[in-house]
C-alpha atoms as one frame of an Amber mdcrd trajectory, in Angstrom:
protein
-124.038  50.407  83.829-123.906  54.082  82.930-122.673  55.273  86.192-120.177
  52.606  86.205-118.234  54.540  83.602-118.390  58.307  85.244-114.882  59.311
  87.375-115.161  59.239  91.052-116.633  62.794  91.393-119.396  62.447  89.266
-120.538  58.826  90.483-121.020  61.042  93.627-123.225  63.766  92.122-125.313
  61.586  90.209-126.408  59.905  93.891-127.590  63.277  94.763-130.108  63.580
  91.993-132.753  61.714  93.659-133.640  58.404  95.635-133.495  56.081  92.193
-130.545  57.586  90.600-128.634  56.881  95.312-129.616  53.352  94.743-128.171
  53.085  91.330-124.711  54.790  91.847-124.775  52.425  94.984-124.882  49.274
  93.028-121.119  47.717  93.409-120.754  47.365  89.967-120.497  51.241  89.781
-117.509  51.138  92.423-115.827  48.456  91.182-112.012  48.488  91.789-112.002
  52.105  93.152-109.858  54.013  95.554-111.335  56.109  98.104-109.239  58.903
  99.339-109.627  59.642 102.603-108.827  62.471 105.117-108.904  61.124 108.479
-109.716  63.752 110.666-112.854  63.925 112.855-115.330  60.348 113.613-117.635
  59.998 110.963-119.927  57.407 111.816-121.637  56.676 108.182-118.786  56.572
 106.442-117.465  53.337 106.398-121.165  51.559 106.109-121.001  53.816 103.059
-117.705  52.710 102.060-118.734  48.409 102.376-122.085  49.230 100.894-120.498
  50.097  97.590-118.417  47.677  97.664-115.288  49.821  98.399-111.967  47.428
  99.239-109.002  49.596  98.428-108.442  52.827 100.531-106.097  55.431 100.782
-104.987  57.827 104.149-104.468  61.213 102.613-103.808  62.667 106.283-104.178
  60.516 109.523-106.111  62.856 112.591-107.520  59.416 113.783-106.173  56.053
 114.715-105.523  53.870 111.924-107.423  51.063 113.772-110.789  53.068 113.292
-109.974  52.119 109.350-108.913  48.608 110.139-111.985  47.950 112.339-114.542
  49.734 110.276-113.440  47.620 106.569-112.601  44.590 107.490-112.864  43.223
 104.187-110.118  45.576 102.923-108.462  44.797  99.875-105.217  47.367  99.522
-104.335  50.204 102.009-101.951  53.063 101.296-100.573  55.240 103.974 -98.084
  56.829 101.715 -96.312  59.858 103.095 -98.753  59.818 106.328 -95.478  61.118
 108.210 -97.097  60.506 111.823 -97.847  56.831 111.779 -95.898  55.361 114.429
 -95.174  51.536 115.238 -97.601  52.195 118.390-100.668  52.984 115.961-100.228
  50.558 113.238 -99.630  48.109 116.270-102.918  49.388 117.863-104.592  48.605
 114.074-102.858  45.382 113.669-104.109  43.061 116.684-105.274  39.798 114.452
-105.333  38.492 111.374-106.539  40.766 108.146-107.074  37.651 105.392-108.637
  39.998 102.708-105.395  42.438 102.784-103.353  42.072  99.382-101.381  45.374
  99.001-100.127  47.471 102.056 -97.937  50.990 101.294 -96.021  52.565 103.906
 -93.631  54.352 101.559 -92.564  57.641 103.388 -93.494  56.530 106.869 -90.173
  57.547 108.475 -91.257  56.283 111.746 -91.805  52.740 110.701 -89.194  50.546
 112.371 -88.818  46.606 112.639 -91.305  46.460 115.402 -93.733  47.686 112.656
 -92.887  44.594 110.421 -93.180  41.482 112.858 -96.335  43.202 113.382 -97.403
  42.453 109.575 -95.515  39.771 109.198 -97.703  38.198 111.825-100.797  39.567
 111.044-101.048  40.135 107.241-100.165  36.514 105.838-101.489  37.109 102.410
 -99.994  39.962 101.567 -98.863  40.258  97.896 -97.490  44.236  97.751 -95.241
  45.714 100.482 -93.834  49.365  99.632 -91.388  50.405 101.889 -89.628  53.180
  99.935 -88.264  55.591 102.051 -88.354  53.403 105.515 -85.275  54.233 106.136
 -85.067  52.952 109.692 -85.926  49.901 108.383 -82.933  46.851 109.028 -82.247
  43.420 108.367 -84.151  41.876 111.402 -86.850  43.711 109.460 -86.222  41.685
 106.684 -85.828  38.548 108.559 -89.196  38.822 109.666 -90.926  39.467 106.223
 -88.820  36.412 105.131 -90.551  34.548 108.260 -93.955  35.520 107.950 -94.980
  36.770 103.802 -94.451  33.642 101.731 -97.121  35.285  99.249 -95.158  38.581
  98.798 -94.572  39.489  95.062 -93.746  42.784  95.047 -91.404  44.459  97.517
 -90.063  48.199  97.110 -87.055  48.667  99.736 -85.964  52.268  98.181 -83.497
  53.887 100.119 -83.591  51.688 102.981 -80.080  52.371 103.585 -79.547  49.871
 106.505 -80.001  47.142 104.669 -77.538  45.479 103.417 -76.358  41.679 101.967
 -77.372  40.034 105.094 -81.136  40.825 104.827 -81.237  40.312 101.460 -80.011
  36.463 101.895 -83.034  36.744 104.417 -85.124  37.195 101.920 -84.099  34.692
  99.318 -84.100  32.006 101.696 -80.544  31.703 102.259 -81.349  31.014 106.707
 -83.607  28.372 106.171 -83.278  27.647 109.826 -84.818  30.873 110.888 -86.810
  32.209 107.774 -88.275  30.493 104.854 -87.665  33.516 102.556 -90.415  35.828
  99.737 -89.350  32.958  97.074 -92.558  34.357  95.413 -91.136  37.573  94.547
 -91.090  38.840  91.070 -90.875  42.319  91.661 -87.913  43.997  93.973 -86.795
  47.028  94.023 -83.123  48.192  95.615 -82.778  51.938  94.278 -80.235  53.307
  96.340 -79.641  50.826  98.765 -75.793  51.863  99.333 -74.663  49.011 101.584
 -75.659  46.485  98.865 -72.411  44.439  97.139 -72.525  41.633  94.677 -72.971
  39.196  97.569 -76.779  40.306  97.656 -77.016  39.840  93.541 -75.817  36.028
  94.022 -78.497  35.481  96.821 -81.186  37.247  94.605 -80.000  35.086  91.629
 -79.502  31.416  93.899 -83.172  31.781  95.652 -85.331  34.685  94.111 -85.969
  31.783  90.493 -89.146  33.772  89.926 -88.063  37.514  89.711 -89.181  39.361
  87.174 -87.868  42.623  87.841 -85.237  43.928  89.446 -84.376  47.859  90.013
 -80.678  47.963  91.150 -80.631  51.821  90.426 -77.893  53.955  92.380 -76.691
  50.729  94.094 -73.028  52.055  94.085 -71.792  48.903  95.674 -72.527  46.358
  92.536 -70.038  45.525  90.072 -69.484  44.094  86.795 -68.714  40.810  89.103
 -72.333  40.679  90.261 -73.438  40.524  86.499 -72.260  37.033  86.315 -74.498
  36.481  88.852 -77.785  38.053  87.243 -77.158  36.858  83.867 -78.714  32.924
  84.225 -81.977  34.551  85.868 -84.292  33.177  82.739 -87.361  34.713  84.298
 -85.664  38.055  84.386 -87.141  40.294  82.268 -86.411  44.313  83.083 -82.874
  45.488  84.952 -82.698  48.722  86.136 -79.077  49.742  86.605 -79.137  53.954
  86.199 -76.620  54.985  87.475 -74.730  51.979  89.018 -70.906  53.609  88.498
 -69.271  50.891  88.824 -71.062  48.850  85.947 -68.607  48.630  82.797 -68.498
  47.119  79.449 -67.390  43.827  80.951 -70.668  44.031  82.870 -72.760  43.803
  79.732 -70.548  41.405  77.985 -71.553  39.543  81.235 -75.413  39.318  80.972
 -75.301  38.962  77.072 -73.439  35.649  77.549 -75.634  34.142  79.926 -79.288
  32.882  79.343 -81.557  35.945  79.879 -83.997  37.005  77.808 -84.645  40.518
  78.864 -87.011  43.068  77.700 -85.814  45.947  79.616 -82.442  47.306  79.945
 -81.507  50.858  81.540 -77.524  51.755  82.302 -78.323  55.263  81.802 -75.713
  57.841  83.699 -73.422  54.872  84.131 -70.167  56.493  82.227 -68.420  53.625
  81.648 -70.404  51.892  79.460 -69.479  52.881  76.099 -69.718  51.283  71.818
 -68.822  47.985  73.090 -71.461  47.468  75.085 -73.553  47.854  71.993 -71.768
  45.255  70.285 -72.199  42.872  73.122 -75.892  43.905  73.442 -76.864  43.057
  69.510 -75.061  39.690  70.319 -76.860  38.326  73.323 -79.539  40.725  74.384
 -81.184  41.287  71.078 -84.460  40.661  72.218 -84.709  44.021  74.198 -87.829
  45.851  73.490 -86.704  48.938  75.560 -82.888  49.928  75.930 -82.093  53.107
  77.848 -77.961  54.680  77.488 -78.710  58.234  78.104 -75.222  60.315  79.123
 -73.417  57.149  78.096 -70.091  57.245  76.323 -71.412  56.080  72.867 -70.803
  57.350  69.367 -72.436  56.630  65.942 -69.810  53.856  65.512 -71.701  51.938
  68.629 -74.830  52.322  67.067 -73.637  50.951  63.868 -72.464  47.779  65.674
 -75.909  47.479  67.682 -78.802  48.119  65.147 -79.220  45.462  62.556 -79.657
  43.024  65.345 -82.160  44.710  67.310 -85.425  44.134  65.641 -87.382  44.106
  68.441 -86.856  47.635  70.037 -89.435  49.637  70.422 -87.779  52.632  72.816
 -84.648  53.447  72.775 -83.606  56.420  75.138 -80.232  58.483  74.263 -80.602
  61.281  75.556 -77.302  63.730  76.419 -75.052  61.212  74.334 -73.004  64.168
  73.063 -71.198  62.125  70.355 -74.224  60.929  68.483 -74.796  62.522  65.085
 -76.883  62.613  62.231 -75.397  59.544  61.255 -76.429  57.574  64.273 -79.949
  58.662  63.603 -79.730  57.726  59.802 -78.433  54.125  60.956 -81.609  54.199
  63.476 -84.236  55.118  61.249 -82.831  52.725  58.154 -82.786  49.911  60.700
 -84.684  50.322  63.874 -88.015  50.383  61.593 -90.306  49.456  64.916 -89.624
  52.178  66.925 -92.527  54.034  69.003 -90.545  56.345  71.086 -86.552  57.948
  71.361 -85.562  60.168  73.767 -82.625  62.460  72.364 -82.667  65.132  74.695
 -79.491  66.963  74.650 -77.641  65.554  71.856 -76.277  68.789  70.672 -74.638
  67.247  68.021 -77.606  66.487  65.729 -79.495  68.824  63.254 -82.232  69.208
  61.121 -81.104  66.273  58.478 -81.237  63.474  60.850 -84.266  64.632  62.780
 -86.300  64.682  59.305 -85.418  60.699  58.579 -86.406  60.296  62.379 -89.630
  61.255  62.019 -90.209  59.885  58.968 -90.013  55.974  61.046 -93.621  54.965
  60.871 -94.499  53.784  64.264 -92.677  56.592  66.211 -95.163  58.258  68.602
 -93.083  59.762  71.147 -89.657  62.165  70.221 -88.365  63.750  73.002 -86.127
  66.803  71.915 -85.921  68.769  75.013 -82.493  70.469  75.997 -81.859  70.664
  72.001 -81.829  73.772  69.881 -83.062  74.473  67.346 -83.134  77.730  64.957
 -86.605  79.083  63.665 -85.185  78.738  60.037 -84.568  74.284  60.633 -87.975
  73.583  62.578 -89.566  70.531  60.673 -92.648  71.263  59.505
């Protein structure tokens, strides 16, 4: 039971100590839920024995010397497996690895594996049935037919991360939410996706996502330069929607909030951050629909103390509120904050140059705050808060 609270390292050392103390730090209740990390390089015949006798399940490829199927064949139980940013693997190995069905396999990340291709994902799509975490971040030759196929094969998938996939486009995204019924039932499981700077994506994809993905949670729509204020119309009667992500999305306006605050959501999580034009009444529109936001991030948004005037007696269940570079805030946006925001933890106001020492001190004086970020802002030895 001791043991089972020492880090990684030291569960090792204290098997060195002597034959009692081996069999102790063996026990699986000392390994539960931990990831080895593993450099692949030469055969190493005790290793995996050592691996299952602990009760080891989740494993991750630091640097791949070996064929992956020496991992595949030597845990068969295997719980999670993370190749991330093993540059080498090609669809020929993880085809040699993947020959039959892996039951026990939950979570699988191949984020960074530039080689990947489709190939690569009929291959788990036939093989890994009960997979419930694909990361694909970075997969960049990575299409819709790969899509297709996940939709065919994963009906258990929950969380899928397609950053920067930049082939993909509207077409594989109906693929997934089980808009070609004929050919692919779809992930209608999902509750996780994210889309970060997929560039080929338009609102189309947003009214698949919002017709056949009923159980997403969240969605990360981040740099997706083809989305519009249109698409918002789409997104806005998700009811199981609880976090948006759309930093940076430049075509997202004020009539794209005034959108999803007159649906049905009931969001948590909001970030438009770095899209410029959003501006005060997006606020307005926010305290009228979206007031039950527990985190709302605007940072380099085009919003003024007069925005924050119209947003903060509504909002009484924000916790974090990130402004950071909104140049027009000033000591009387943070006076309206800290008379009216009274639940904050955390506020991010790096680089509003235009506050000083006046409305930091009522800041700091909100009683759950725990985390100010200041960074870019200046301030003279004389004004520090003490």
């Amino acid at each position: 039971m001791i043991f089972s609270y020492l880090d990684v390292r030291d569960k090792g050392r204290v098997a060195q100590v002597c034959a009692a103390w081996r069999d102790a730090a063996y026990h699986k209740s000392v390994w539960r839920g931990v990831e080895a990390k593993l450099h692949l390089r030469r055969a190493n015949p005790s290793l995996f024995p050592s691996l299952q006798a602990r009760g080891i399940r989740r494993v991750q490829i630091l640097s791949l010397r070996r064929s992956l199927s020496y991992v595949i064949q030597g845990m068969p139980n295997i719980e999670s497996l993370n190749l991330s940013g093993c540059y080498n693997l090609t669809d020929n190995g993880l085809g040699h690895a993947f020959v039959q069905e892996i039951p026990s396999l939950r979570v699988l990340n191949l984020s960074l594996c530039k080689q990947i291709t489709d190939s690569s994902l009929g291959r788990i799509a036939q093989y890994l049935k009960n997979l419930e975490v694909l990361e694909l971040g970075g997969c960049s030759n990575i299409t819709n037919t790969g899509l297709l196929l996940i939709a065919w094969g994963l009906h258990r998938l929950k969380s899928l991360n397609l950053r920067s996939c930049r082939h993909v486009s509207d077409v594989g995204i109906g693929h997934l939410a089980g808009m070609t019924r004929s050919a692919a039932e779809g992930c209608l499981n999902l509750e996780y996706l994210t889309l970060q700077d997929c560039q080929k994506l338009t609102d189309l994809s947003l009214k698949h996502i919002s017709k056949g993905l009923a159980k997403l949670k969240v969605l990360n729509l981040s740099f997706c330069g083809g989305i519009s204020d249109a698409g918002m119309i789409h997104l806005s009667h998700m009811s199981s929607l609880w976090s948006l992500n759309l930093r940076s999305c430049d075509n997202i306006s004020d009539t794209g909030i005034m959108h999803l605050a007159m649906g049905t959501l009931r969001l948590s999580g909001l970030d438009v951050s770095f899209c410029d034009k959003i501006g005060d009444q997006s606020l307005a529109y926010i305290a009228q629909g979206l007031y039950q936001l527990k985190s709302l991030s605007l940072c380099s948004c085009h919003i003024s103390d007069d925005g924050i005037n119209r947003m903060v007696r509504q909002m009484h269940e924000l916790r974090t509120l990130n402004i950071g570079q909104c140049v027009r805030i000033t000591d009387k946006g943070l006076e309206l904050i800290a008379d009216h925001l009274t639940q904050l933890t955390g506020i991010d106001l790096y680089g509003c140059t235009k506050i000083t020492k006046r409305g930091l001190e009522r800041i700091t004086q909100l009683p759950c705050l725990k985390v100010l970020n200041l960074g870019l802002w200046q301030m003279t030895e004389s004004e520090k808060v003490r």
